[in-house]
GUVO-860649 format. One record per residue (C-alpha): y negated, x negated, z. Coordinates in steps of 0.001 Angstrom, whole numbers, plus 500000, padded with zeros to 6 digits. Layout:
BEGIN
<<Y X Z>>
...
***
This chain:
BEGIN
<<262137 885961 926914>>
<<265589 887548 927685>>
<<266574 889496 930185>>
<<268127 887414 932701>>
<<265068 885324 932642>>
<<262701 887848 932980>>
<<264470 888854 936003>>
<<264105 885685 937495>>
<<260214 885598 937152>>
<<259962 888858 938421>>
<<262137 887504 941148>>
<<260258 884868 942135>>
<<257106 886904 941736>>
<<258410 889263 944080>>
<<258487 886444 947083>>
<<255030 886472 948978>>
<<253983 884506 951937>>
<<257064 882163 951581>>
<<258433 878630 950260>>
<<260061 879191 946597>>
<<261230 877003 945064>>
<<263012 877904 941377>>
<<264922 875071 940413>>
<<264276 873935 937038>>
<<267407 874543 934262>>
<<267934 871811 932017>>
<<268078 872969 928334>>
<<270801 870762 927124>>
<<270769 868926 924305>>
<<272865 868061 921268>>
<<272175 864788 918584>>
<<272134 865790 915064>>
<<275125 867572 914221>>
<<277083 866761 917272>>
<<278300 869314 919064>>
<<277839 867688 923020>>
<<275241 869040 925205>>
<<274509 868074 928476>>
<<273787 870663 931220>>
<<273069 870050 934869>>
<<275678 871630 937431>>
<<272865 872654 940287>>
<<274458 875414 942237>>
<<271631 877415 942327>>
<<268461 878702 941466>>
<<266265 878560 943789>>
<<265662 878170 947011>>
<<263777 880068 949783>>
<<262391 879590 953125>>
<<261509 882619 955101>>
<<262287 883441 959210>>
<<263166 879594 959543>>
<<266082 880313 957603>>
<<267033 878411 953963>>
<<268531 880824 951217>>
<<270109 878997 948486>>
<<269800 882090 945606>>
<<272240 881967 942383>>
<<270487 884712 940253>>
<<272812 886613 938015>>
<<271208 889528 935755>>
<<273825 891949 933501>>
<<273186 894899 931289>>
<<277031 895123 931979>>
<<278529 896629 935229>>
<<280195 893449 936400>>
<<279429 889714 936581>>
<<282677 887778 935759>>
<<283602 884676 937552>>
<<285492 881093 937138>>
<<288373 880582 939462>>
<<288788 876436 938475>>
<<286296 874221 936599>>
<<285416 874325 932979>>
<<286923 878041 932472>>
<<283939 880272 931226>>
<<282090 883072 932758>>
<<278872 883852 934342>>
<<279597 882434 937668>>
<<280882 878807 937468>>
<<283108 877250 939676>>
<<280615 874779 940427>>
<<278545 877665 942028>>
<<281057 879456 943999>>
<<282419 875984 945644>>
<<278856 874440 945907>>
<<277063 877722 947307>>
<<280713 877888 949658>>
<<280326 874048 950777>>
<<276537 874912 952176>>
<<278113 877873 954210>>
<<278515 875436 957032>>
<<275225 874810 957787>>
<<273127 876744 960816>>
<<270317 878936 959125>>
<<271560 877939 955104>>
<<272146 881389 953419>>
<<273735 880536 950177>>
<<273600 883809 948081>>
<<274299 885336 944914>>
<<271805 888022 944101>>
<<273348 890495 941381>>
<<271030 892405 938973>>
<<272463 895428 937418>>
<<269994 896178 935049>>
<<270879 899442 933509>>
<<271557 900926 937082>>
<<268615 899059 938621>>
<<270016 898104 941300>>
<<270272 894713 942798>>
<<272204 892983 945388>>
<<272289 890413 948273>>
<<276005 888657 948333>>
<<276860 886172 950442>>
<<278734 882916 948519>>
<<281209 883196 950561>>
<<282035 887220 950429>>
<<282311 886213 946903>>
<<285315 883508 947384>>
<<286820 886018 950031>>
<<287145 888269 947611>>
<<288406 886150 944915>>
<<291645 885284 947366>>
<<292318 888687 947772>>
<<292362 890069 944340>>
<<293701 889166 940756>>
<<290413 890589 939419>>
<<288510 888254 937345>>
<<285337 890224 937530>>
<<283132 891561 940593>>
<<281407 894892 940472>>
<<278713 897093 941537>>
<<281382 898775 944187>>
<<283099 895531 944918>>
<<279876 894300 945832>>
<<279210 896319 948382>>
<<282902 897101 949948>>
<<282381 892786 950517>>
<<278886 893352 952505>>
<<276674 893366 949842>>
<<272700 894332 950866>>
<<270596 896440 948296>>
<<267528 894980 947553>>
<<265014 897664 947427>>
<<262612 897718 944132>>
<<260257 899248 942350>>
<<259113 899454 938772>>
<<255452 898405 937620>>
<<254910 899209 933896>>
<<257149 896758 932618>>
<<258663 894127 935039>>
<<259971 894986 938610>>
<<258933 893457 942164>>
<<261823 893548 944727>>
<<261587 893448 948330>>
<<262733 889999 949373>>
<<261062 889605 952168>>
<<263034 892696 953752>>
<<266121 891758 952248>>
<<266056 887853 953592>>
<<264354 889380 957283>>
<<268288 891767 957373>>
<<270415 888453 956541>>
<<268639 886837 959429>>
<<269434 889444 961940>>
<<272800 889627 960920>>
<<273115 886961 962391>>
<<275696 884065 961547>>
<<277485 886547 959418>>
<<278259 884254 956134>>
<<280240 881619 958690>>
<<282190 884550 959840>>
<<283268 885283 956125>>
<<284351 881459 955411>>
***
């Protein structure tokens, strides 16, 4: 299993005593030697309920020490358009959380960031990237961890409970 996936399970194992939900990826497909595939454009993850509050979660893993990111559709990176504008569009409604969380596996360390802290920051820079730093100069919250042997459990249920108390802080940042 690679990385990024195995951060994901240990993700989702990490989430106790709540609704998760990890939304199935489709694996795309290709006929013969034809080179179209078809992927679905969900704008996240997976979704959580915890402190009747709904966190839409875009889970993005890197052994690198930033997660780059699509300003218009079809341009390639690891955050699509699609995700930034869907996550965004969600924004609006009372006790929705749409999130990025941002894995920085060779630091492990990993990060809460609101959807729309994200697009703020894409208006106010030429960067094409977002890192560790950026992250949290744009509000991001550290989600505390801790290694077993081999896989990691994270403290969601901390990290969702500050979010909540924060209050209405992602329409603020729209």
């Amino acid at each position: 299993m690679n990385p990024g996936k195995t951060f994901e399970q240990d993700f989702g194992k990490s989430v106790e005593g709540f609704f998760y939900l990890r939304l199935k990826d489709s694996a795309g497909f290709g006929a013969g030697n034809d080179q179209t595939r078809f992927t679905s454009h969900q704008i996240c993850d997976a979704v959580l309920y915890a402190y009747q509050s709904i966190f839409l979660l875009e889970l993005k893993s890197s052994k690198g020490t930033s997660f780059s990111f699509a300003r218009e559709p079809k341009k390639q990176a690891m955050i699509k358009f699609h995700q930034i504008k869907g996550l965004c569009d969600q924004a609006n409604h009372q006790g929705v959380y749409p999130m990025f969380v941002f894995n920085f596996r060779e630091r492990h360390k990993t990060y809460l960031l609101f959807a729309t802290s994200l697009r703020k920051f894409m208006d106010q820079t030429e960067k094409q990237s977002i890192n560790e730093q950026d992250i949290i100069d744009n509000g991001g919250l550290e989600i505390a961890s801790r290694k077993l042997v081999s896989h990691y459990r994270y403290d969601v249920a901390e990290a969702c409970r500050t979010i909540v108390e924060r209050g209405n802080y992602a329409k603020e940042n729209i």
